[in-house]
C-alpha positions in Angstrom: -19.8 -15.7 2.4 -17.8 -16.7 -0.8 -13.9 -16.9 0.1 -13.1 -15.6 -3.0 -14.8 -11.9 -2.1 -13.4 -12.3 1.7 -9.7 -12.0 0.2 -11.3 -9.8 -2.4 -12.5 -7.2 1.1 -9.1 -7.8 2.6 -7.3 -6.5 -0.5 -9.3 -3.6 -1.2 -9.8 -2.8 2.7 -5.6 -2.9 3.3 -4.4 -0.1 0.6 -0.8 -1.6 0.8 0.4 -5.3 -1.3 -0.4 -8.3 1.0 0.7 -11.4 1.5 -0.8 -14.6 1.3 -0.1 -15.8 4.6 -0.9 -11.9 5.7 -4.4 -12.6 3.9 -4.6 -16.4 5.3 -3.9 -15.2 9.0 -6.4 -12.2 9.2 -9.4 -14.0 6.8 -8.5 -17.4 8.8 -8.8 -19.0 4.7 -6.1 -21.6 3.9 -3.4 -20.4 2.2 -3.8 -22.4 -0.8 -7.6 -21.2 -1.1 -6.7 -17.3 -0.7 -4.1 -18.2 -3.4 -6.8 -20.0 -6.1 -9.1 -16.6 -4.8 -6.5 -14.4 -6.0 -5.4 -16.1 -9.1 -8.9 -16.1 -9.6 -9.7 -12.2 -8.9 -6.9 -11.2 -11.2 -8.4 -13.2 -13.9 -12.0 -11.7 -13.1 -10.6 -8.3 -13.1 -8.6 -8.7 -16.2 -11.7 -9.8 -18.2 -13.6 -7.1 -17.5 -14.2 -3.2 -17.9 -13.1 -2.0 -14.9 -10.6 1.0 -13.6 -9.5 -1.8 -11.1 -7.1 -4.9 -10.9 -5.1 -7.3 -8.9 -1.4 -7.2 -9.2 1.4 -9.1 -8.0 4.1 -6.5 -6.6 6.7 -9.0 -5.5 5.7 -12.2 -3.4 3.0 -9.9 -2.3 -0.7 -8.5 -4.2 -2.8 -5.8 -4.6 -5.5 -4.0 -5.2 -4.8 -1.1 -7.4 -5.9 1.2 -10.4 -5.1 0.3 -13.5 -2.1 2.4 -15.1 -4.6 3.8 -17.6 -6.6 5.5 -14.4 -4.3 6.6 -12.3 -3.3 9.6 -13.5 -6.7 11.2 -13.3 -7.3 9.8 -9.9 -4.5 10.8 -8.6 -5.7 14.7 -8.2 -8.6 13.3 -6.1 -6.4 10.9 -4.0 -5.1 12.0 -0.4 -1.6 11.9 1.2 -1.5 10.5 4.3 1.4 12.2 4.9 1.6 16.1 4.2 3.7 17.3 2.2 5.7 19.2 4.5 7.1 16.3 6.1 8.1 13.9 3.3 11.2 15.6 2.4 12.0 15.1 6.3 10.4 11.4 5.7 12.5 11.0 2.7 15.8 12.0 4.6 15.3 10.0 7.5 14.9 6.7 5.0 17.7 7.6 3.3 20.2 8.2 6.3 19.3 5.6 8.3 19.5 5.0 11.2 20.2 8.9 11.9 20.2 11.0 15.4 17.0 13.8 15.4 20.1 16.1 16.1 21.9 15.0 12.5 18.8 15.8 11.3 17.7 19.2 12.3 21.3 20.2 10.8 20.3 18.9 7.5 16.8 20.9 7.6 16.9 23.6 11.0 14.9 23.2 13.9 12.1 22.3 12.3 12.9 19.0 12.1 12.0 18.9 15.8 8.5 19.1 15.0 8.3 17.1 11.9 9.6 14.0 13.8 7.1 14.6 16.1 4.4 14.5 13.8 5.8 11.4 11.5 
């Protein structure tokens, strides 16, 4: 198996910006070889016609659409959470750390269930 499309697998596979050493520990690849994979990956998906790319959010990388694709994939794409609870999500990020009982002033007594199901 080619290192290079190991760290490409563990990109694609983990839907979230990695680190190297995150990429190094799971793939057991050096870190300085998943780093020559992924400067190599971004310049393979740079040079060619593809929807795809490797970007550098940070210390971290990932595998994402391109900006230009996005937009239409997006309709297609699915929430992992449901709508319904990302306002609650969204409140609880913003006021933390907050008490469940804080909460379900902010939004009623249905925040009961929503911080169940987050």
């Amino acid at each position: 198996m080619k290192k290079e499309r190991v760290v490409e697998a563990a990109l694609f596979s983990a839907g979230r910006p990695l680190r190297v050493s995150e990429i190094a520990h799971v793939t057991d690849i050096s870190a300085e070889t998943v780093r020559k994979a992924v400067k190599s990956l971004i310049e393979e998906y740079g040079s060619r016609e593809t929807a795809m790319e490797i970007a550098k959010v940070g210390p971290k990388y990932v595998m994402q659409l391109k900006d230009d694709y996005a937009q239409p994939a997006e309709l297609l794409a699915k929430t992992e959470v449901p709508k319904q609870y990302l306002k609650t999500a969204a409140l609880i990020a913003y006021h933390q750390p907050i008490k469940q009982s804080d909460l379900v002033e902010l939004i009623g007594s249905k925040g009961y269930e929503h911080v169940r199901e987050l």
